[in-house]
C-alpha positions in Angstrom: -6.0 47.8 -77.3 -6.1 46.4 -80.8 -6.0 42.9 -82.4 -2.7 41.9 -83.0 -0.7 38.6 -84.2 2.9 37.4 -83.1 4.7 35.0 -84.7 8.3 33.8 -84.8 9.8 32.5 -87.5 12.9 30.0 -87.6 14.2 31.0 -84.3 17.6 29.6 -83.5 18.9 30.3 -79.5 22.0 29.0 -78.2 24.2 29.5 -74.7 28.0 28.4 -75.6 29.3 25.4 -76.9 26.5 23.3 -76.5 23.5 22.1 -78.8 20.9 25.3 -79.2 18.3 25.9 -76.8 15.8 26.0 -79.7 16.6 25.1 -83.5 14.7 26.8 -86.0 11.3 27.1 -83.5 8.4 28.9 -85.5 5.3 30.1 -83.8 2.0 31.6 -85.3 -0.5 33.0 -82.6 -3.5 34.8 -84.2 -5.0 37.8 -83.2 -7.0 38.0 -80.2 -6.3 34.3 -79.8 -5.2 32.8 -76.8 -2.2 29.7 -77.0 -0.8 28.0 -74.5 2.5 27.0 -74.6 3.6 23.4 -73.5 6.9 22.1 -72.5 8.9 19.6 -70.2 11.3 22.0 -67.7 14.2 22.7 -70.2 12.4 22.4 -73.1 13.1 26.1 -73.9 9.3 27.9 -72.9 11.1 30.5 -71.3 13.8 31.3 -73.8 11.2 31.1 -77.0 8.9 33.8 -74.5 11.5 36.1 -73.6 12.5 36.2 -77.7 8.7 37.0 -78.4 9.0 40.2 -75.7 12.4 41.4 -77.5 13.9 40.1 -74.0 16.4 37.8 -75.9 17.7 38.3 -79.2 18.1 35.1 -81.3 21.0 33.8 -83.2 19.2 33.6 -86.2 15.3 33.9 -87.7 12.9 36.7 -86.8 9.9 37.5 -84.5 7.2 39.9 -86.1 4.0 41.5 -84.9 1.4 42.2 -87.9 3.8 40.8 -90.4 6.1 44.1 -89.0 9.9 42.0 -87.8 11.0 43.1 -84.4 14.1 45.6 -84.5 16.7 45.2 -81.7 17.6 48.7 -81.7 16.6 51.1 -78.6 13.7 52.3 -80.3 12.8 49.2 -82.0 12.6 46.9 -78.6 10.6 50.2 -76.8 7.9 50.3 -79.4 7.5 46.9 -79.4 7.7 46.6 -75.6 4.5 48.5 -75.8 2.6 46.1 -77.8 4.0 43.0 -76.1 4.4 42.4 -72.8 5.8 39.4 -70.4 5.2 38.4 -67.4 7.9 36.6 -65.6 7.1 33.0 -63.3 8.4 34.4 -60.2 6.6 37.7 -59.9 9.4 38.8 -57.0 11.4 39.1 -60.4 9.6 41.9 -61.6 7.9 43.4 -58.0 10.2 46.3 -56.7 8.2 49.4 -55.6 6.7 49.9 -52.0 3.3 49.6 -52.4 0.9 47.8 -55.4 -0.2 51.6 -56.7 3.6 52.4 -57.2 4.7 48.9 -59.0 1.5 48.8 -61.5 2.2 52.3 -61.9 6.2 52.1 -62.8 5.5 51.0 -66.7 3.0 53.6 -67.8 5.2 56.4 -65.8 7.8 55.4 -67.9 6.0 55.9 -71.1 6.5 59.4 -70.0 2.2 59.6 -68.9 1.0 62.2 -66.8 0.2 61.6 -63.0 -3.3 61.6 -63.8 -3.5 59.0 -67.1 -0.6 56.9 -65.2 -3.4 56.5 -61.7 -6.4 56.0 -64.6 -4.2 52.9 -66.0 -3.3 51.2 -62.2 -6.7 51.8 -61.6 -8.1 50.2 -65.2 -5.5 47.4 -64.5 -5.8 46.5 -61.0 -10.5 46.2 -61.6 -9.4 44.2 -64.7 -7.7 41.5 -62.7 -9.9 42.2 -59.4 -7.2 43.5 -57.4 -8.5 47.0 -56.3 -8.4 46.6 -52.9 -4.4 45.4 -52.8 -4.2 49.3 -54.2 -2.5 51.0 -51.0 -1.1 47.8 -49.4 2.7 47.2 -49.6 4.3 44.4 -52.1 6.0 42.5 -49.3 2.6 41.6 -47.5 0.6 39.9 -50.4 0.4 36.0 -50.7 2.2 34.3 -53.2 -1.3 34.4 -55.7 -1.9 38.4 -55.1 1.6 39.0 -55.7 1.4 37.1 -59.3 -1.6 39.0 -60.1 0.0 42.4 -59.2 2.9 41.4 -61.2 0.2 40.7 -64.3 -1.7 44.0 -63.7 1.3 45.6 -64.2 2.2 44.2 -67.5 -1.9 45.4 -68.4 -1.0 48.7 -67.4 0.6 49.2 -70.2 -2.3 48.3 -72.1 -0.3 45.5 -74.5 -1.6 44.0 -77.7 -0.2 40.9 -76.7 0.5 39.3 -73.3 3.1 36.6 -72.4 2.8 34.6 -69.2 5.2 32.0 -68.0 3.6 29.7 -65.9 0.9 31.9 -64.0 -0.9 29.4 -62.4 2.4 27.5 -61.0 2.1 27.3 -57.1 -1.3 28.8 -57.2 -4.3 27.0 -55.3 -7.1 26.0 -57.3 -9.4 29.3 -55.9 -6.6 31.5 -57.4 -6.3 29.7 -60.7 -9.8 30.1 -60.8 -9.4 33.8 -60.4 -6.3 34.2 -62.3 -8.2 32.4 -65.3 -10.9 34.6 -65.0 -8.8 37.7 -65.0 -6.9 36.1 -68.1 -11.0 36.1 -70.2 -11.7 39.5 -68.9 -8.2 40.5 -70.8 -9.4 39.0 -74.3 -12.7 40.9 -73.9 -10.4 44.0 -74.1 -8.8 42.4 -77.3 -5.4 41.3 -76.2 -4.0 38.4 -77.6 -2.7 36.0 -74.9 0.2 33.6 -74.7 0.7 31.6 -71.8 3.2 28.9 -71.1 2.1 25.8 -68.4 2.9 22.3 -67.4 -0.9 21.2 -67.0 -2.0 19.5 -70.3 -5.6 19.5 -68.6 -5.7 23.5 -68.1 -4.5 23.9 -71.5 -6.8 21.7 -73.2 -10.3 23.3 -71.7 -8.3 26.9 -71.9 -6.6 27.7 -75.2 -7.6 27.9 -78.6 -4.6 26.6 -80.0 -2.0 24.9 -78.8 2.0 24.7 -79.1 4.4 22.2 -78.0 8.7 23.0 -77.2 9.8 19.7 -77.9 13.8 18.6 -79.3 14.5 22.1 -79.6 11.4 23.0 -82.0 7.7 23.5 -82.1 4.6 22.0 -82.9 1.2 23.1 -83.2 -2.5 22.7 -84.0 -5.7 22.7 -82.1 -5.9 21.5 -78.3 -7.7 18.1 -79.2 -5.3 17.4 -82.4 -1.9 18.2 -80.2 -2.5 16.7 -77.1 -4.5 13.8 -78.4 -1.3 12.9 -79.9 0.4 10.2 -78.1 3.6 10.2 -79.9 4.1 13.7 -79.6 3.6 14.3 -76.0 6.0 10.9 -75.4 8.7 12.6 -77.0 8.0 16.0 -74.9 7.4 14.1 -71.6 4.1 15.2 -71.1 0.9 13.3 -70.1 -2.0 13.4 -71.7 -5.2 15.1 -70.7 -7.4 13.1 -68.5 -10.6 13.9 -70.0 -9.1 13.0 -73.7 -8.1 9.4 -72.4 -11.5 9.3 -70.3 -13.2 10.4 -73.2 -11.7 7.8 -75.9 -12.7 4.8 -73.7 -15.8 5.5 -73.4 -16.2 6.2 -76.9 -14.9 2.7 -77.5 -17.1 1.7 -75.5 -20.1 2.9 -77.9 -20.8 6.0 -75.0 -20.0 8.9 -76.7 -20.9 9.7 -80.2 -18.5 10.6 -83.2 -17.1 14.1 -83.4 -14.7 15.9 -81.7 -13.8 14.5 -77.8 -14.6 16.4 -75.0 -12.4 19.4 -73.5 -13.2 19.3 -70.3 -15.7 17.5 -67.4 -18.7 19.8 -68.5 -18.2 18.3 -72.1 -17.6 15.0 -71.1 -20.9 14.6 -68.5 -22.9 16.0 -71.6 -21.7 13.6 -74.1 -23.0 10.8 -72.1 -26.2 9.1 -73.1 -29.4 9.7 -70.4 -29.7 6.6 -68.4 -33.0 5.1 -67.3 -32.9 5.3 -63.7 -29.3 7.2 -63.5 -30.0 10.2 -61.9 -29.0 14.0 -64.2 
């Protein structure tokens, strides 16, 4: 894998008569960056995602990787469906072979790769996301989280530049967040780029280095603190805001935390605070 950036530039996506999904939406994620992508349900998440893959072709504007625009011809969407990569919510959606070893396999076969190199790739894939022993066993038996990772280490298979994931921690208990999380920083040691779309303000803010938020059909974005320490913005997208940011704000108020950017997460925030005579560390 090599670094590579995705953006989207003035994208424009309607379904019949009605007002657009998403009205001149830009996106700029950098190389080997990771952004997650915020959103109420119908915001348009999904539909700016599948445009990024080449899954949807928008009315107007352009998606490019490198500065290169995406070409919806056969050839076009192929090449660039080996560079970027998406991972649907439901992974039943994209799940179809008997076994693990056959569906993380299906991809790199269809590259046209050898027996050998395809086996090499599940095997690379499944260690990445710590799945090796779910190898042999069939689809229909994993839990919901195994089946989500399966459906991820087959979009690594493929050994993407980029990788898009809608909602992969939705319905997950927090042990398999925490796994699916570190499966996600094992990727960006391997140089992907990582794109991943969620509903929890506080997993986003302690998670990504930048953030963007779908909101009246557009996007904005910035830095994790700067977008989701603003109040007006995350009104108008019906989000909350992070816990640790309001936490963090009072108690700078309160003369308890010093100037400088606010804490990220409860590691940060705990050592912020002032040492207290007689207050236990």
């Amino acid at each position: 894998m090599s670094h590579r950036a995705l953006a989207a530039d003035g994208l424009v996506v309607g379904y019949g008569q009605g007002l657009p999904v998403l009205d001149g939406a830009s996106l700029s994620v950098p190389a080997g960056r990771r952004l997650a992508l915020l959103g109420a349900n119908g915001s348009g998440k999904t539909t700016l995602l599948r445009c990024l893959s080449g899954a949807l072709r928008p009315t107007a504007g352009a998606v490019t990787v490198d500065g290169v625009p995406l070409a919806h011809s056969r050839h076009g969407l192929r090449a660039h469906r080996q560079t970027v990569q998406l991972v649907l919510q439901d992974p039943d959606d994209q799940l179809f072979s008997a076994s693990v070893a056959q569906d993380v396999s299906f991809g790199p076969l269809n590259l046209g790769l050898d027996d050998r190199e395809a086996r090499a790739r599940v095997a690379e894939a499944l260690h990445l996301l710590a799945i090796d022993s779910l190898s042999g066993r069939p689809t229909h038996q994993l839990s919901y989280g195994e089946r989500k990772r399966v459906a991820i280490a087959g979009a690594v298979a493929m050994r993407p530049c980029v990788l898009l994931l809608d909602e992969p921690t939705a319905g997950l208990d927090p042990s398999a967040v925490t796994e699916t999380l570190a499966a996600l920083a094992r990727l960006q040691e391997n140089d992907s780029t990582v794109v991943m779309s969620t509903h929890d303000v506080d997993l986003a803010l302690r998670w990504a280095d930048e953030v963007a938020v779908v909101v009246d059909r557009t996007v904005v974005q910035g830095r994790p603190d700067e977008v989701l320490g603003n109040t007006a913005l995350l009104e108008r997208a019906r989000l909350d805001r992070p816990w640790v940011l309001t936490v963090g704000a009072r108690l700078r108020a309160l003369g308890l935390l010093p100037e400088g950017p606010l804490p990220r997460d409860a590691a940060d925030l705990l050592a912020g605070l002032p040492d207290r005579p007689g207050v236990p560390s």
